[in-house]
C-alpha positions in Angstrom: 28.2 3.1 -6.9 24.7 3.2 -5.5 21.8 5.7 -6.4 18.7 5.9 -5.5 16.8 8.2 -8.3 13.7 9.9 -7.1 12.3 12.2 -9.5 8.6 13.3 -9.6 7.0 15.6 -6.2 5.7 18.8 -6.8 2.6 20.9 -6.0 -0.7 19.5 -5.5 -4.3 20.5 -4.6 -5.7 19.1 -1.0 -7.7 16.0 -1.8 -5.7 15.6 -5.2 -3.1 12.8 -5.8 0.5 11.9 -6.6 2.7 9.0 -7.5 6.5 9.0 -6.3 9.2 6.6 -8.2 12.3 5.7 -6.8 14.7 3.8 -9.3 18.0 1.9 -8.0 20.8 1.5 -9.3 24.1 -0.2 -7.6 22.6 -2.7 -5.7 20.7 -6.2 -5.5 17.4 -4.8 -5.7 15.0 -8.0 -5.2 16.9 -8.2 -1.8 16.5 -4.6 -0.6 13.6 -3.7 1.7 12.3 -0.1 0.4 10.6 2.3 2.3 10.0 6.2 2.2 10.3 8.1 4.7 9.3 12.2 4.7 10.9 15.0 7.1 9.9 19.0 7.5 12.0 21.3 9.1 12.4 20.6 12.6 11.3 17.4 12.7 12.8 14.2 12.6 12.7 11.8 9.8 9.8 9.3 9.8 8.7 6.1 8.6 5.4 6.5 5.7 5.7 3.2 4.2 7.9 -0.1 3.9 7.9 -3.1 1.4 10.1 -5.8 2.5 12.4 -7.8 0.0 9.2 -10.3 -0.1 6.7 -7.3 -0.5 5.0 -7.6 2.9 4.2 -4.0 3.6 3.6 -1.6 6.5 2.2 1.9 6.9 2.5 4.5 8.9 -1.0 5.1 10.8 -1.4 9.0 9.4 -1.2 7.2 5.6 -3.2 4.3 6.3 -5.9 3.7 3.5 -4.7 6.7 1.8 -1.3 5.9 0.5 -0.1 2.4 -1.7 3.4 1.7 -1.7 4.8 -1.1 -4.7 8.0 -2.2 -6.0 9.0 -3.7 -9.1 12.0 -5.5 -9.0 12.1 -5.8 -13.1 12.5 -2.3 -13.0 14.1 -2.1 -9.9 11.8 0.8 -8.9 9.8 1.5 -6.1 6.5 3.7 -5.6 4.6 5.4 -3.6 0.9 6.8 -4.7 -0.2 9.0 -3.0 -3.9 9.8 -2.7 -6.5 12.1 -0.7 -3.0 14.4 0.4 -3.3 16.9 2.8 -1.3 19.7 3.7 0.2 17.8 6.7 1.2 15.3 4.1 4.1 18.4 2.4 7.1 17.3 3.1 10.2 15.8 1.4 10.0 12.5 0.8 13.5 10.0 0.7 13.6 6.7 -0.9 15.1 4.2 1.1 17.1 1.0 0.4 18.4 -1.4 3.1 20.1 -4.5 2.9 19.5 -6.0 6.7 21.6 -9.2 5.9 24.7 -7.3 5.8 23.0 -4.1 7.5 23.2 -1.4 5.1 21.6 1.4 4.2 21.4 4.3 1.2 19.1 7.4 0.8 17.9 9.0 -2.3 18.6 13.0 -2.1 14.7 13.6 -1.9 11.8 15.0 -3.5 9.4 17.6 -2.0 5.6 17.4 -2.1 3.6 20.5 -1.3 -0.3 20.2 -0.9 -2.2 23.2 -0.8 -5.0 23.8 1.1 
């Protein structure tokens, strides 16, 4: 069975900082591209940062210089730290795992970040 654990989130302060964790469990983890992706109400689901199976990573533009994402596949845990948030940053943010060579995909159930202004 696989799970994708994401425990942290929570309330911050504009300007202030956060790490997210997402452990795994179920699958090859080392082969896995993980991302995380955030969604408010309304809105569709989006892409905040990806770390292929060899750790090349991508950003979305709106993140870019402010947010690290990392993985360690000893652990099999990924992160995402989060720094300068703003309030356009609250959202709930999902862990993502995908396996492209056999094109599958799991979620975590989500954590929500609320920055304050």
């Amino acid at each position: 069975q696989v799970q994708l654990v994401e425990p942290g989130g929570g309330l911050v302060q504009a300007g202030g900082s956060l790490r997210l964790s997402c452990t795994a469990s179920g699958i090859t983890f080392r082969f896995n591209a993980m991302a995380w992706y955030r969604q408010v109400p309304g809105k569709q689901r989006e892409l905040v940062a990806a770390s292929s199976s060899r750790g090349t990573t991508n950003y979305a533009d709106s993140v870019k210089g402010r947010f690290t994402i990392s993985r360690d596949n000893g652990k099999n845990t990924v992160y995402l730290q989060m720094n300068s948030l703003k309030p356009e940053d609250t959202a709930v943010y999902y862990c993502n795992a995908y396996y492209s060579t056999i094109d599958v995909g799991y979620w975590g159930q989500g954590t929500q970040v609320t920055v304050s202004s």
